[in-house]
C-alpha positions in Angstrom: 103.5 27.9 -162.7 103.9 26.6 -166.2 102.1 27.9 -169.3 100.6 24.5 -169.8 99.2 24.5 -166.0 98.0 28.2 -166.2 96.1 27.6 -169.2 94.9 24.2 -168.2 93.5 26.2 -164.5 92.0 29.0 -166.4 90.3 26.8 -168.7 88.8 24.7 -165.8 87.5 27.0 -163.9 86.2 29.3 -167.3 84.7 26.4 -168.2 82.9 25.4 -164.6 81.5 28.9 -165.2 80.5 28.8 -168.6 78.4 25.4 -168.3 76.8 27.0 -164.9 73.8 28.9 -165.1 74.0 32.4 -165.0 73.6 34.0 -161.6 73.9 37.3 -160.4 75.9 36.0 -157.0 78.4 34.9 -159.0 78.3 38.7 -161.3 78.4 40.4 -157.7 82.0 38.7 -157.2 83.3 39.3 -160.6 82.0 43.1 -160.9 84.1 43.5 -157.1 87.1 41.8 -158.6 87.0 44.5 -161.5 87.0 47.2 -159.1 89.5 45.7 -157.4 92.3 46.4 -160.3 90.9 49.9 -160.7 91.2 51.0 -157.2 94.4 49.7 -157.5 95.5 51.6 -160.8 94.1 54.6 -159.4 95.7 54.1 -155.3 99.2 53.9 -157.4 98.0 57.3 -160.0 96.9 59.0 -157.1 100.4 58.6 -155.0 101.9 59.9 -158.3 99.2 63.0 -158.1 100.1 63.8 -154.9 103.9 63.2 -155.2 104.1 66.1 -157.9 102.9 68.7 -155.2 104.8 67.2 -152.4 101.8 66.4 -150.2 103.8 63.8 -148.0 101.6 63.0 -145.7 98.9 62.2 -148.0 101.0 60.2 -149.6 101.5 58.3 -146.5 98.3 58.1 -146.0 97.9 56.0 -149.1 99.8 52.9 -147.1 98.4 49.8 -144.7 99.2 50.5 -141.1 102.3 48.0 -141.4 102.9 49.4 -145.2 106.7 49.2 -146.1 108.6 51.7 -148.6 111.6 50.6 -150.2 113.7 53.6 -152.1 117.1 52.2 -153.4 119.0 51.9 -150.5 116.1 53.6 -148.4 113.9 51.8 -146.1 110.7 53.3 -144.2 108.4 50.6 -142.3 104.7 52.0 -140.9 103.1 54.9 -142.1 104.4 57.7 -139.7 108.2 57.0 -141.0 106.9 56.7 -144.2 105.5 60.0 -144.0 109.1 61.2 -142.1 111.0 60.1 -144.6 109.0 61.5 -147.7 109.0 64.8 -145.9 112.9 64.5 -145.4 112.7 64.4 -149.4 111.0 67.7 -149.4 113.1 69.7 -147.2 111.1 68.6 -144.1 108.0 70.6 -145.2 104.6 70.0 -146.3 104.4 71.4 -150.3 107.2 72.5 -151.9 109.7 75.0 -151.7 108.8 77.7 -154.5 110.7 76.9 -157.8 111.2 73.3 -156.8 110.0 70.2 -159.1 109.2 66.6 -157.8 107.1 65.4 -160.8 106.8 61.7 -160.9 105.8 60.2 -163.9 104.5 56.1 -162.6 102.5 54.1 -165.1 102.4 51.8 -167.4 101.1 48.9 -165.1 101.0 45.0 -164.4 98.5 44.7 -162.3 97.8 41.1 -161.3 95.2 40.7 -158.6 95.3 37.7 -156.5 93.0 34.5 -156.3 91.2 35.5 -153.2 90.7 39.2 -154.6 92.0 40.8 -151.3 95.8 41.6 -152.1 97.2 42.8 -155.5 100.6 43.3 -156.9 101.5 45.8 -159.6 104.6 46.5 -161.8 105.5 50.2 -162.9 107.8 52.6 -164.6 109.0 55.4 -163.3 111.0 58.5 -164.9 111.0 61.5 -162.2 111.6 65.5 -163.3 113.5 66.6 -159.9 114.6 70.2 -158.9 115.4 71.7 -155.7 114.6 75.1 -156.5 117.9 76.9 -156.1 118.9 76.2 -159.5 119.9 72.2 -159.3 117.8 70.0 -161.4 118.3 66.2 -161.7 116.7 62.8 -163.5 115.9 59.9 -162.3 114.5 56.4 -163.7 113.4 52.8 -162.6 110.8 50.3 -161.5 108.6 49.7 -159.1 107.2 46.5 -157.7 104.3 46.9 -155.3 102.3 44.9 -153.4 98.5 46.4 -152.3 95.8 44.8 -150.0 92.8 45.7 -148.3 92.2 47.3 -144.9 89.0 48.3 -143.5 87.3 47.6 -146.8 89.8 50.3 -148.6 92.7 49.1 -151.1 96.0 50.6 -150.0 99.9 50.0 -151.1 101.4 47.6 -148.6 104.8 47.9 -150.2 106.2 50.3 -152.7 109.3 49.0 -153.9 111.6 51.3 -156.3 114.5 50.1 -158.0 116.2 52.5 -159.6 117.9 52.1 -162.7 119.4 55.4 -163.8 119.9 58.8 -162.6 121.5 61.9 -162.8 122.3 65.6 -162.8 120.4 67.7 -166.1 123.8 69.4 -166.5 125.2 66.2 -167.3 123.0 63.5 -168.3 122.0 60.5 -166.5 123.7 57.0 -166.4 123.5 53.7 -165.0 122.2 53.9 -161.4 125.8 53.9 -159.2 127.5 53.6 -162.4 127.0 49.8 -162.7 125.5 46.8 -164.9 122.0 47.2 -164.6 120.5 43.5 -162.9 117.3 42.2 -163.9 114.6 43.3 -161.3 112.1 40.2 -160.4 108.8 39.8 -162.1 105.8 39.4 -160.1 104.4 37.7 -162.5 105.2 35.3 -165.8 104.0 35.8 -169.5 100.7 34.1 -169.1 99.7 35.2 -165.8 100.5 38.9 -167.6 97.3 38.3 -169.6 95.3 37.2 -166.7 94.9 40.1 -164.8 91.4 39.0 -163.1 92.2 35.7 -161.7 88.9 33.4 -161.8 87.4 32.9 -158.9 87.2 29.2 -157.3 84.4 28.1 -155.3 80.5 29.3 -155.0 80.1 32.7 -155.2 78.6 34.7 -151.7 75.1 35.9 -151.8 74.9 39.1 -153.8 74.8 42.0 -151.2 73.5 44.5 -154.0 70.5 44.7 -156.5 71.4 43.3 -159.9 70.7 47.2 -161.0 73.5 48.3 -158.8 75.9 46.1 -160.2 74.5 47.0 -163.8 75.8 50.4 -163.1 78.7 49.7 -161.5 80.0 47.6 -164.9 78.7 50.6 -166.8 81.1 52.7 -164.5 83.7 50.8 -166.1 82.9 50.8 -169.7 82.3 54.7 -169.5 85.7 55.3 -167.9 86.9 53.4 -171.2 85.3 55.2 -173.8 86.7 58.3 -171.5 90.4 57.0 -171.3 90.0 56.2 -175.2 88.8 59.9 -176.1 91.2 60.8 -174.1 94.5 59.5 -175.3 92.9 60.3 -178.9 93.2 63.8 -177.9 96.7 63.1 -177.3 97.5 61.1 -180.6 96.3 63.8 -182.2 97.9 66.8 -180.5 101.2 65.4 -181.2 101.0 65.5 -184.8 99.5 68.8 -184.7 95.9 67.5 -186.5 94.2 70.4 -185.5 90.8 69.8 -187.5 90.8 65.8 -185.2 91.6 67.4 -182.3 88.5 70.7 -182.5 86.2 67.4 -183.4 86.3 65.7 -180.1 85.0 68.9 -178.4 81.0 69.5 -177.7 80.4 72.3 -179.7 80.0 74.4 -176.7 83.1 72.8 -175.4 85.6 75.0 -173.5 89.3 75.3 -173.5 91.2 77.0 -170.9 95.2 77.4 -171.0 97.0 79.0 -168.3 93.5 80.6 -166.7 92.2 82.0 -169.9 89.1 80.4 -171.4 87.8 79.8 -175.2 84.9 78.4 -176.0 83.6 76.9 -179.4 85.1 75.7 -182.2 87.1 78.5 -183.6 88.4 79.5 -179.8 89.5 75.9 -179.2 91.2 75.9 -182.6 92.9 79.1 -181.8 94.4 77.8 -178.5 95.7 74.9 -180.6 97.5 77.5 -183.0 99.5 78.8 -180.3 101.1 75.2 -180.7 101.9 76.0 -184.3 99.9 75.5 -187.3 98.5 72.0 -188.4 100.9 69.9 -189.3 104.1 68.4 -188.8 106.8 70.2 -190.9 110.4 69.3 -191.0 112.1 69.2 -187.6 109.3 70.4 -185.6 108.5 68.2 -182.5 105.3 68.4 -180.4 105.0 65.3 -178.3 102.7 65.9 -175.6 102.8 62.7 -173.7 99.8 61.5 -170.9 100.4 59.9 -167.3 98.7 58.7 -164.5 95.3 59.7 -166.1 92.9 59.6 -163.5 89.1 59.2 -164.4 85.9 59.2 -162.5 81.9 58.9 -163.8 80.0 61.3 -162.0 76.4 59.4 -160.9 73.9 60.0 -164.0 76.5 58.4 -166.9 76.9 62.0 -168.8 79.7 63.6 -167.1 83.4 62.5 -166.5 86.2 64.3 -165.0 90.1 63.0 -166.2 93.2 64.5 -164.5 96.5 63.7 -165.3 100.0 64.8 -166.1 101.1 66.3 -169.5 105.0 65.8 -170.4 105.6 68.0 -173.2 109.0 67.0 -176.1 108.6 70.1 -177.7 111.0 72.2 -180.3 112.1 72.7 -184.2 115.4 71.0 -185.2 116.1 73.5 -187.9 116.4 76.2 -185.6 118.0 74.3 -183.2 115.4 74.7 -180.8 114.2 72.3 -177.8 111.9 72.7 -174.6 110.4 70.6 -172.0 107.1 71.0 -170.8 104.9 69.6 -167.5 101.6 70.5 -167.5 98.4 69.1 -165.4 95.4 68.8 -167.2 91.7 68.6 -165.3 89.3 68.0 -167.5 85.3 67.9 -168.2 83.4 65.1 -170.6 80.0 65.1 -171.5 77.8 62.4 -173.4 75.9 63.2 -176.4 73.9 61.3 -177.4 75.8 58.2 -176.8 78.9 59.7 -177.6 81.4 61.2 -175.3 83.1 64.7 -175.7 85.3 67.1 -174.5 83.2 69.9 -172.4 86.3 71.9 -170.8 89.8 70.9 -171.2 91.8 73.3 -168.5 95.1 73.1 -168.6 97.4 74.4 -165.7 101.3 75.0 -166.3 103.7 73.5 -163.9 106.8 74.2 -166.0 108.2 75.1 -169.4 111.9 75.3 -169.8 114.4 75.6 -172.7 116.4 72.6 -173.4 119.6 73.6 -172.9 119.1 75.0 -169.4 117.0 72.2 -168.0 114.0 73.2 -165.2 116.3 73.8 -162.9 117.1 77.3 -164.5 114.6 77.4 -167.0 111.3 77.8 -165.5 107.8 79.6 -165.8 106.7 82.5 -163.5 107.4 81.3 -160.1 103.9 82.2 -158.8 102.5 79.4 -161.2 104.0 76.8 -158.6 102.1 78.3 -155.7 98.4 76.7 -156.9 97.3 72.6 -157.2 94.9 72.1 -159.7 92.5 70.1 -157.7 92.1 66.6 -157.3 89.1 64.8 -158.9 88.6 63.2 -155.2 89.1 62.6 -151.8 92.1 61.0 -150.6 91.2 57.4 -151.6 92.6 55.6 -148.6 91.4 57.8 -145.8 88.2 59.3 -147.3 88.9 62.7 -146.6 89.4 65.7 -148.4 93.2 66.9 -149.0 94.7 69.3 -147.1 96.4 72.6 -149.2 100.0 73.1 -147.4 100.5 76.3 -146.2 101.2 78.7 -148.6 99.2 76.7 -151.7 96.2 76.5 -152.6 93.8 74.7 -154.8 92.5 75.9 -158.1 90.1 75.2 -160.7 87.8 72.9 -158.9 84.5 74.7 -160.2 83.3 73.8 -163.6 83.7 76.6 -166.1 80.3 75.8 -167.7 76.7 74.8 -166.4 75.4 71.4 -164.9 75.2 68.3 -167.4 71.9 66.8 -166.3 72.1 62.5 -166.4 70.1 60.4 -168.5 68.0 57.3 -168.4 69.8 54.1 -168.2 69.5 52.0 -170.8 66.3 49.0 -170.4 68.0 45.3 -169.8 67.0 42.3 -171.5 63.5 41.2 -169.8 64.0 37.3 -169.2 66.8 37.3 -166.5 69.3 34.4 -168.0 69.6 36.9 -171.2 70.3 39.6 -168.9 73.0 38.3 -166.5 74.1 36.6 -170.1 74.4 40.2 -171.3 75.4 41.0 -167.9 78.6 38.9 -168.3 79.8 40.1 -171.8 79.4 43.9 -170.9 81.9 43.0 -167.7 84.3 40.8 -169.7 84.3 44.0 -172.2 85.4 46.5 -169.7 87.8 44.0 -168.6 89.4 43.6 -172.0 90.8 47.0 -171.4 92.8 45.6 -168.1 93.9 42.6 -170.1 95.1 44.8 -173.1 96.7 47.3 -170.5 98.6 44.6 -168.5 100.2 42.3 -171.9 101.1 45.8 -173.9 102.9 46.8 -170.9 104.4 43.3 -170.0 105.6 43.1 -173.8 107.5 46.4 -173.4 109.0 45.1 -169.8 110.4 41.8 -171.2 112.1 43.9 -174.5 113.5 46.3 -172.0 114.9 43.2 -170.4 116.2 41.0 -173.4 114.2 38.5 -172.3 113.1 36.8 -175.6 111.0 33.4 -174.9 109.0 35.3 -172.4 108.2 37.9 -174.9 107.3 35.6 -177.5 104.9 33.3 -175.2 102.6 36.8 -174.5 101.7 35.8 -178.3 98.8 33.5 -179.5 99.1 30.6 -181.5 99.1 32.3 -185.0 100.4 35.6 -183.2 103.0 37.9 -185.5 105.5 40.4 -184.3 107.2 42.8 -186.3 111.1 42.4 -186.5 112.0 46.1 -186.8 113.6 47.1 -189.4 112.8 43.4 -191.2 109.6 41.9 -190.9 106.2 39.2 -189.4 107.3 36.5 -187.6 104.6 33.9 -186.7 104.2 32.0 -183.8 106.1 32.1 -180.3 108.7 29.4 -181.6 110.1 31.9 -184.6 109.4 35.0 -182.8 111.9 34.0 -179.9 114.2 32.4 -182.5 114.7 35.4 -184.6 115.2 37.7 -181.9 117.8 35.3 -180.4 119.8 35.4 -183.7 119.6 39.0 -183.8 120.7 39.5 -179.3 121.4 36.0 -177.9 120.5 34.7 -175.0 119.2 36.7 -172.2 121.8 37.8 -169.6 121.2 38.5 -165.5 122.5 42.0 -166.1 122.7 44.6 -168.7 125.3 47.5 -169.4 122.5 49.3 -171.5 118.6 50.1 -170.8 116.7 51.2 -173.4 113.0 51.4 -171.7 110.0 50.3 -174.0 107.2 52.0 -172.6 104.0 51.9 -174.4 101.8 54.7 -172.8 98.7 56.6 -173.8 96.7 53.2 -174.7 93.7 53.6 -177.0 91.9 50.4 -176.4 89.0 49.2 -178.6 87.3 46.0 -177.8 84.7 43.8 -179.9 81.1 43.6 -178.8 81.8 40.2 -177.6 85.0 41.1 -175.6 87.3 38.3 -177.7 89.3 40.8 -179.3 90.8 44.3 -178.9 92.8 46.8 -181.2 95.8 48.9 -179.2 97.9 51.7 -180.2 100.2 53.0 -177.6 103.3 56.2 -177.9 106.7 54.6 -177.1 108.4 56.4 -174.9 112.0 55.4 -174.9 114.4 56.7 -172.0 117.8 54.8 -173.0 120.9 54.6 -170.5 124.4 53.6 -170.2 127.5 53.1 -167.9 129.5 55.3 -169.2 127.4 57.9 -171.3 124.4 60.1 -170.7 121.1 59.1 -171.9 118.6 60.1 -174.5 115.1 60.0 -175.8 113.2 58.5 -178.4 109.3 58.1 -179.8 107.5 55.9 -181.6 103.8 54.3 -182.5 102.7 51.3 -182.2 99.6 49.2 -183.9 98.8 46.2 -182.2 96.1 43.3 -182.1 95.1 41.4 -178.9 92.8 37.9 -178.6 91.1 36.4 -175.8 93.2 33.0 -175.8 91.9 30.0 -173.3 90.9 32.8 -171.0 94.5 34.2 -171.5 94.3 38.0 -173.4 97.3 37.8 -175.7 99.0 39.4 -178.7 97.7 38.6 -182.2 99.9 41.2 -184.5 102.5 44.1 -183.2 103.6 46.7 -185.3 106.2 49.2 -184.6 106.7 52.3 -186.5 110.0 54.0 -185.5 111.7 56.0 -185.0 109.4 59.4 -185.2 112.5 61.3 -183.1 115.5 60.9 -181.3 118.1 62.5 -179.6 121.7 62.5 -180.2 124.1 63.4 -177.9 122.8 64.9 -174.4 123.6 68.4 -174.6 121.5 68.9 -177.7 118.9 66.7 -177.3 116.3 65.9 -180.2 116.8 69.8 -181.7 120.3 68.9 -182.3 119.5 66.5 -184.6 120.2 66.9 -188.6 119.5 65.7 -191.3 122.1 62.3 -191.8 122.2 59.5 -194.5 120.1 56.5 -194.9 121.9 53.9 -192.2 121.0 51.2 -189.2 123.9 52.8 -187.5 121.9 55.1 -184.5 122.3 58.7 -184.3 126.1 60.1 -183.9 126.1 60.4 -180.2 123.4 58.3 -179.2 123.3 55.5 -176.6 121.9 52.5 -177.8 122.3 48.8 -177.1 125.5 47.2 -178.2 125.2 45.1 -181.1 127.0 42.0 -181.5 128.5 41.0 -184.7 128.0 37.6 -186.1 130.8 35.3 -186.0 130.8 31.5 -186.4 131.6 31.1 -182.7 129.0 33.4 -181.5 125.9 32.8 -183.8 124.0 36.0 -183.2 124.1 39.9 -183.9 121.8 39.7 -187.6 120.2 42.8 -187.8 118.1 43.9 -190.7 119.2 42.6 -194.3 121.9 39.8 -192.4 118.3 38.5 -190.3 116.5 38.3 -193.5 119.1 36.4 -195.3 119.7 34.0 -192.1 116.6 33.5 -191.1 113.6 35.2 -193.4 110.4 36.2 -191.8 106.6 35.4 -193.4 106.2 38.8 -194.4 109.3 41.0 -195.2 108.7 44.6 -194.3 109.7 45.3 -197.8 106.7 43.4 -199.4 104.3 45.9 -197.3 104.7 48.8 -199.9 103.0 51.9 -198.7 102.6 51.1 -195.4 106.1 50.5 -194.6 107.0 53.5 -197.0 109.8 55.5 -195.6 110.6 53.4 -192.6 114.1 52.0 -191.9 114.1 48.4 -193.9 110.8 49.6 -196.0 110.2 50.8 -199.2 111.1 53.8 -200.7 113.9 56.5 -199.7 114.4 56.6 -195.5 113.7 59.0 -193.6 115.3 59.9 -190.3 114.8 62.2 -187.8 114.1 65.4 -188.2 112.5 64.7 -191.5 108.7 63.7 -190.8 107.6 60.0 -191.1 104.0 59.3 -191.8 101.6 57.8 -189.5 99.4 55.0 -190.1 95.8 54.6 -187.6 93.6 52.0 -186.5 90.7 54.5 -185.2 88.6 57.1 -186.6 88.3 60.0 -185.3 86.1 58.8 -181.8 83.6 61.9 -181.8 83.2 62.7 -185.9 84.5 59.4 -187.4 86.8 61.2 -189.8 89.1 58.8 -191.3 92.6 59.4 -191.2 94.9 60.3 -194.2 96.3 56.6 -193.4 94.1 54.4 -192.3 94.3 50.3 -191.9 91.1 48.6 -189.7 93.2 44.9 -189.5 96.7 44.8 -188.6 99.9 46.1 -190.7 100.3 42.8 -193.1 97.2 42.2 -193.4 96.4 42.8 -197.1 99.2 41.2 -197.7 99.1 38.5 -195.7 95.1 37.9 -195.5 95.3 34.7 -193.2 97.0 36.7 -191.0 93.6 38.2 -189.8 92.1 37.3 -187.0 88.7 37.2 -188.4 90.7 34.2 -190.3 90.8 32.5 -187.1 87.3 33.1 -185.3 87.9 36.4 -183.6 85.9 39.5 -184.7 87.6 42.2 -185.8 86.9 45.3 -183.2 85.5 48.6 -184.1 87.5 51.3 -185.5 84.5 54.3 -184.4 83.2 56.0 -182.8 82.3 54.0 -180.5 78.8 55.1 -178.7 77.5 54.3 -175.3 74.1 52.5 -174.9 74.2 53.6 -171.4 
């Protein structure tokens, strides 16, 4: 379907809607269709979840009676040879064998749901931490495209496809899966229907099987998990850069921190488990990336306690000492609501693994009994309604809460005269929804760059949308966007000999009141890979802007700042890494995607200073002064891995509002470049926080 004809659709049928009267039928189908992509998001988290602990047949269980899993070259149809063939995987036991890893990281979604809401499709990455626990530890990486529907009135994956991409042994590195050019795996969906992840519904709605309060709570559901997601991945931004006095403010002030089964409550026992980490601040070399996926988040019935469980990747270590360590931890944690505002209440962290660098988790592991408990699971199994079963010889842990009950509240009173209130009805659902539209275009935008595929990419922007060029500058508009990146890779190809993965994860998502408008910043977690050359890592930030366009959620302004660290050569990693002159060359060792040189018979391969002189951008990165101070291209001297690059925010602290040291509420070139603004071009600008509930 073309652009033209998926706009012109959505348009109709927002517009049928918009000149209808309000009615609560037509809410009951749109609040189901919501659901619909979070039952999905957490189906897929939850296979994840369970993957890490090798419950195979729980996994299974996640399936459709006729389900179908696709593993490379692996095929399993039904869910009893699904569940043989995961269990094969895991030595043909339930569990684990002691000392072994299977953590799969899978996130960063595309989640499209179709027109009849009963069948979904959903695009993921995937980087898995393997180790059979005799000392042999691996890596793997790729994609997955699923395909979920309902049975029985329960969403379940119908087919889990995994391409990989690369893969390898720790000792050595990993590479190009089978050592080859890398194809392009099929999208299930194309730039515009990226931003529509919530399909609108054709046809008169059903009668509403629920009171108009029930669905009131259910959208309220939504817009509480959120505000929870949001604290959340705060707690995240700032645990990596070591911001002790942001991260101690997000906690009630009875709030509790437990690490590795020992408790501290109160402010100075939650700062003094964050010391163990180091003392505030980022000082030259030191690393302390602690990276969030497959959150899972539930609202317990009352709207003032949440629950989020996840998995922690830890990119840990001190260049200057030449020092490096990977961590996996799962986190299980409490929220409150005070008034209006949500907090940490217990954050209980349970170590699966912390090994040094050079050895890899394979040799390099915690105390082996630490592999013998699950931290429990925030649910029953979400396909089959029942609780999960402990293999023998595990058991779960820290399902109890560590501090007393958190009584609810009364919900807040709607609007009396009922057109105001499904009116209000319908903007409170479209902003809980903004944070599906935001999710699903930040992760499509990484997918096509992984890809080279440059008019896709630069049709997920609005009309007056502007991308950063790194290293160069704004371009404006889909037209220029696609042309300068063209001029600096060329055309898109069918198959790559490089990968290097853009994904953005850890999503803090603030909307506008009216749901038009949304402010991202996402980690960039970059796995690159090669033919002929092992891997490596990389992290960055970045600041982005999203619109509502003709019921299409796209880009308004990204911002990259990069490169906060990188690894060199395998062996080493990112503690290997010295200090090196100013340069676009990448780091000695490091893969990273060829780079064509211009010539008159190839017309492509500007980078940096050659792009600006060939083909100049609106705003040149140079003409943003302090905010592009430091940065490759920017002003002032560069700085480069394992020096520290400073970070610029969006948000405020979400529980204190303490502004950060660098702090910008519209996008990058905006004070440059005022009619760059969205609130230029009828969009309001969304909050920076806190953000309270008026639940």
């Amino acid at each position: 379907m073309t652009r033209s004809v998926v706009i012109a659709t959505a348009c109709i049928l927002l517009s049928v809607r918009a000149g209808a009267q309000p009615s609560a039928d037509a809410l009951a189908r749109d609040v189901e269709r919501a659901e619909a992509v979070r039952a999905v998001k957490t189906l897929q988290r939850t296979y994840a979840q369970y993957s890490q602990y090798g419950l195979w047949n729980e996994m299974a269980a996640l399936f459709t009676d006729d389900g179908r899993l696709t593993i490379g070259d692996d095929v399993a149809t039904g869910r009893t040879p699904i569940a043989a063939w995961l269990t094969s995987q895991g030595g043909g036991r339930q569990g684990l064998a002691p000392g072994a890893v299977h953590t799969q990281l899978i996130d960063g979604p595309v989640v499209n749901l179709s027109a009849d809401g009963r069948t979904a499709k959903g695009r993921w990455y995937g980087f898995f931490l393997n180790a059979d626990g005799a000392g042999q530890a691996s890596v793997d990486g790729g994609m997955f495209e699923n395909e979920y529907a309902v049975q029985n009135g329960v969403w379940k994956i119908r087919s889990l496809h995994f391409y990989p991409q690369f893969t390898g042994a720790y000792e050595t590195g990993w590479t190009n899966w089978k050592g080859a050019n890398l194809p392009i795996i099929p999208y299930h969906f194309n730039a515009d229907e990226s931003g529509i992840p919530i399909p609108p519904a054709a046809g008169a709605a059903p009668a509403a099987a629920v009171p108009l309060a029930d669905l009131e709570r259910r959208i309220a559901v939504m817009t509480e998990e959120n505000l929870v997601r949001n604290l959340q991945a705060a707690y995240g931004h700032y645990v990596n850069r070591r911001m002790w006095d942001d991260v101690v403010d997000l906690f009630a002030v009875n709030g509790v921190y437990e690490a590795a089964g020992k408790a501290h409550t109160g402010p100075a026992g939650v700062r003094a488990v964050l010391e163990r980490m180091g003392p505030a601040g980022l000082t030259h070399g030191v690393l302390n990336d602690r990276l969030q996926f497959d959150t899972v988040v539930t609202i317990v019935p009352g709207g003032r306690e949440a629950y989020a469980r996840g998995i922690e990747l830890g990119l840990l270590g001190e260049a200057d000492k030449s020092e490096g360590f990977w961590e996996v931890n799962v986190f299980r944690n409490r929220f409150v609501k005070e008034d209006g505002l949500w907090k940490i209440r217990e954050m209980r962290v349970f170590p699966v693994l912390r090994s040094d660098y050079r050895e890899g988790w394979g040799k390099s592991r915690l105390d082996p009994r630490q592999d013998r408990v699950i931290p429990a699971f925030l649910a029953h199994n979400p396909a089959t309604g029942k609780p999960v079963a402990a293999p023998e010889g595990l058991s779960f842990v820290g399902a109890s809460p560590l501090t007393g009950a958190i009584a609810g509240a009364a919900r807040r009173v709607p609007p009396a005269e009922m057109a105001s209130r499904l009116a209000d009805d319908a903007r409170r659902l479209r902003m809980a929804t903004a944070y599906d539209g935001a999710e699903n275009v930040s992760t499509t935008y990484g997918m096509y760059a992984d890809d080279f595929q440059w008019p896709p990419m630069a049709a997920i922007f609005g009309n007056k949308g502007a991308k950063q060029i790194p290293f160069v500058g704004y371009y404006k508009g889909a037209e220029r966007i696609a042309r300068a990146t063209y001029l600096e890779w060329g055309e898109p190809t069918d198959t790559r000999t490089t990968l290097s993965w853009h994904w953005r994860t850890e999503p803090a998502i603030l909307v506008a009141a009216d749901g038009r408008s949304a402010n991202l910043r996402t980690y960039l977690f970059q796995p690159r890979s090669a033919k002929d050359r092992p891997g490596g890592l990389s992290g960055a930030m970045y600041l982005d802007q999203l619109v509502l366009e003709d019921g299409v959620w796209r880009l308004w302004s990204l911002s990259l700042n990069e490169p906060y660290f990188s690894s060199g050569d395998w062996k080493t990693g990112w503690a290997g890494m010295k200090d090196r002159p100013s340069t676009f060359a990448p780091a000695p060792g490091a893969v990273a995607a060829a780079r064509p040189t211009p010539n008159p018979n190839r017309p492509y391969g500007y980078f940096g200073a050659d792009l600006v002189a060939k083909y100049a951008p609106d705003v040149a990165i140079t003409a943003l002064g302090v905010r592009q101070e430091h940065f490759r291209g920017g002003t002032g001297e560069e700085w480069a891995w394992p020096k520290i690059l400073p970070m610029w925010w969006h948000y405020k602290n979400p529980v204190s509002g303490r502004a950060p040291e660098l702090f910008m509420p519209d996008c990058t070139p905006c004070e440059m470049a005022p009619d760059m603004s969205m609130t230029k071009h009828g969009y309001v600008l969304p909050p920076t926080g806190p953000v309270k509930s008026d639940e």
